[in-house]
Kinemage of the C-alpha trace (Angstrom):
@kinemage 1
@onewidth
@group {chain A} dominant
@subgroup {mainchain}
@vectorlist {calphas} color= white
{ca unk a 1} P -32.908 8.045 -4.818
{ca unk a 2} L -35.722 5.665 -2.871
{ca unk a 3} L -39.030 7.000 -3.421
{ca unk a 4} L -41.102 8.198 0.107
{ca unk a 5} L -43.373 4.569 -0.419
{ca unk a 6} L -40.541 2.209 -0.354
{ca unk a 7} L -38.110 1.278 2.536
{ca unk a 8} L -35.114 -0.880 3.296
{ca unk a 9} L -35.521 -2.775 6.538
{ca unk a 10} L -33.405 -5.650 7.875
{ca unk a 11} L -36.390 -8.039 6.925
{ca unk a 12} L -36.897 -7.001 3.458
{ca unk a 13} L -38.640 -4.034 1.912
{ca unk a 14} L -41.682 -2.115 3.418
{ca unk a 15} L -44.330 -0.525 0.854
{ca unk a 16} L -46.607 2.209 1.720
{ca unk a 17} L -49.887 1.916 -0.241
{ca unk a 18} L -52.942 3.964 -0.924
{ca unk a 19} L -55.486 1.735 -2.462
{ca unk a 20} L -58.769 2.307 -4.045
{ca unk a 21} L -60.583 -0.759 -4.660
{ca unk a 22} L -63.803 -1.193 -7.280
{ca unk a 23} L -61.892 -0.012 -10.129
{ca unk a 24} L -62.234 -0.899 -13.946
{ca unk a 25} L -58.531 -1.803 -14.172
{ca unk a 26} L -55.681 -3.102 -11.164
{ca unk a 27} L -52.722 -1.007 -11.571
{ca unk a 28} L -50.660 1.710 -10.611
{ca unk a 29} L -51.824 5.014 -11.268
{ca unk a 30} L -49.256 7.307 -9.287
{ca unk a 31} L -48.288 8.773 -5.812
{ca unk a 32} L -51.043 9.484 -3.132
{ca unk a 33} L -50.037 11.577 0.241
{ca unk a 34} L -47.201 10.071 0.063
{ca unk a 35} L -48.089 6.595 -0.848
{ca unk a 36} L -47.868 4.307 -4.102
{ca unk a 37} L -50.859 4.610 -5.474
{ca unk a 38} L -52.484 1.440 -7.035
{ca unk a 39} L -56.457 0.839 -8.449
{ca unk a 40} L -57.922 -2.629 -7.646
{ca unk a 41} L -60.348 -4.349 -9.620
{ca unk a 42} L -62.029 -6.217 -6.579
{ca unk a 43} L -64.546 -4.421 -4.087
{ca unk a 44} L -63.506 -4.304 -0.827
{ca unk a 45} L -65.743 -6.326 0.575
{ca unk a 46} L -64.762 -9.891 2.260
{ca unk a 47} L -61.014 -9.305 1.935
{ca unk a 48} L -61.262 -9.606 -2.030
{ca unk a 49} L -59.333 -6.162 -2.551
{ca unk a 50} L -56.542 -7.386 -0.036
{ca unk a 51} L -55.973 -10.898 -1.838
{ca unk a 52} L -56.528 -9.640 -5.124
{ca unk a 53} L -53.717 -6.907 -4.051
{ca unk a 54} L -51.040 -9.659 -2.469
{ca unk a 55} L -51.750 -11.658 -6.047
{ca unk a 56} L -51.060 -8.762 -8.211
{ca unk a 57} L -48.266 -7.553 -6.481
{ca unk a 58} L -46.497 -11.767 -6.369
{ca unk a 59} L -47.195 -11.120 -10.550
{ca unk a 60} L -45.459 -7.474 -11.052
{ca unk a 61} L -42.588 -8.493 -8.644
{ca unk a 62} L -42.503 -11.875 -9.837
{ca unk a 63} L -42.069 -13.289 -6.323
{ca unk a 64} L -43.946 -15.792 -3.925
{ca unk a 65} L -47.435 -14.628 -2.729
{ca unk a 66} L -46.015 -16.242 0.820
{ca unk a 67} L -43.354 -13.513 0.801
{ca unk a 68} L -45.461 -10.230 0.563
{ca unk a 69} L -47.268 -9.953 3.867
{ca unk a 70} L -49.353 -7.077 5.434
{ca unk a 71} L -47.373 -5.150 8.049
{ca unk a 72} L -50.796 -2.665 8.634
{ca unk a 73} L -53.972 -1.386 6.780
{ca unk a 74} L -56.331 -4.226 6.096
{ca unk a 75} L -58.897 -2.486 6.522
{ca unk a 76} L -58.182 0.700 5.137
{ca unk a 77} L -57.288 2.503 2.159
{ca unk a 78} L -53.646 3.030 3.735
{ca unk a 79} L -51.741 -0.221 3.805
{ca unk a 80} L -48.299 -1.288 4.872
{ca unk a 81} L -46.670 -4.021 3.170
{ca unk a 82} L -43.628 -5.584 3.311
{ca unk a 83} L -41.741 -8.260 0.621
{ca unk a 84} L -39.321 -10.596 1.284
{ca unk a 85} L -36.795 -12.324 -0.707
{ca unk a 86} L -34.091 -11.858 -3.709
{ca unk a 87} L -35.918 -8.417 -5.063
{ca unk a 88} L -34.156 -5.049 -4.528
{ca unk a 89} L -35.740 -1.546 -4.285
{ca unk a 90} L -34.775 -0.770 -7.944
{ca unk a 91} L -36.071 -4.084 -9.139
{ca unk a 92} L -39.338 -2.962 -7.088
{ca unk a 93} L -39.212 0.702 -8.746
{ca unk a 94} L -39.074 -0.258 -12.380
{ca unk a 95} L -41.636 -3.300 -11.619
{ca unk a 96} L -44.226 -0.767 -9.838
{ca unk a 97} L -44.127 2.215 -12.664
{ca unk a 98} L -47.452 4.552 -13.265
């Protein structure tokens, strides 16, 4: 079963994110109102939160930073993201585990 976060669209896969930026470690630490909920390293100041995220996220899913773009939320803690290319949602799932 596809989690609440993740969703099939014709373009690729969307990901709803809660993020909380300034912490010790980036990485996922569980589900959030609904969301995928992932610690940052970076403050969130000048957009370093929101390319440190698109980095990390190219790394766990071992695609392209050019195919992960923002759909909504770059400047809040609620972001919508959505990755292209050969990845599927179970391939995202097991990539993206607390």
């Amino acid at each position: 079963m596809t989690p609440n976060w993740l969703k099939q669209t014709p373009n690729g896969i969307t990901l709803s994110l809660h993020c909380q930026p300034g912490a010790k470690i980036t990485k996922v630490v569980g589900l959030h109102d609904g969301c995928l909920k992932i610690s940052l390293q970076a403050p969130a100041l000048e957009n370093k939160a929101n390319e440190l995220l698109l980095a990390w996220l190219s790394k766990q899913l071992k695609v392209p930073q050019k195919q992960i773009q923002f759909i909504s939320g770059q400047n809040s803690r609620k972001k919508r993201i959505e990755v292209w290319g050969p990845i599927s949602c179970e391939q995202i799932i097991q990539a993206l585990k607390p």
